[in-house]
N, C-alpha and C positions, 0 to 999 in steps of 0.2 A: 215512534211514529204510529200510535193507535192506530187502524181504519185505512190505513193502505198496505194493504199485504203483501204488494207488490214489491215496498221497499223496504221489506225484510232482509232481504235478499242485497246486501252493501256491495256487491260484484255487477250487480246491473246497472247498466246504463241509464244515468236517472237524467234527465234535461229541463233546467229550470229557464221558465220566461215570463215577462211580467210586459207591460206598457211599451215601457223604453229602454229598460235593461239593467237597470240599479239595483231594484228590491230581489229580482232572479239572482245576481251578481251576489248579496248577503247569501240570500239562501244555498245558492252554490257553495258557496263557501264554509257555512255552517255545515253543513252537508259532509263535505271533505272533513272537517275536523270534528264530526260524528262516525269515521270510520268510512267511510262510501269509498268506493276508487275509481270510481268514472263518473266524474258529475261535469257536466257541460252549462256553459251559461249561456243563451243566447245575444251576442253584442247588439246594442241597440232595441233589445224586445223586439215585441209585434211590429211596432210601427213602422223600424227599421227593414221589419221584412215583407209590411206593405208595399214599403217605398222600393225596396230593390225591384219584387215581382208586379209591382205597377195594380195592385188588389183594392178594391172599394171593401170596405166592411159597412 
């Protein structure tokens, strides 16, 4: 992971989110079976957490 040196570090808490929640869902996933041990996907993406917190973008 060239250019993020934050996820050097496979014990931190990494949180992937995309749109609606699919392409995060990959990347979570890859993530996990690159070694990571805390990797969170957001269900539903952004939009879903539009819709919960009632947010305009």
């Amino acid at each position: 992971m060239g250019g993020i040196p934050e996820l050097a570090d496979k014990s931190k808490t990494v949180l992937a989110y995309c749109r609606t929640g699919g392409r995060s869902a990959l990347a979570a996933q890859t993530l996990q079976q690159l070694g990571y041990n805390n990797v969170l996907s957001m269900a539903g993406g952004f939009e879903a957490w539009q819709q919960a917190f009632n947010q305009k973008s």
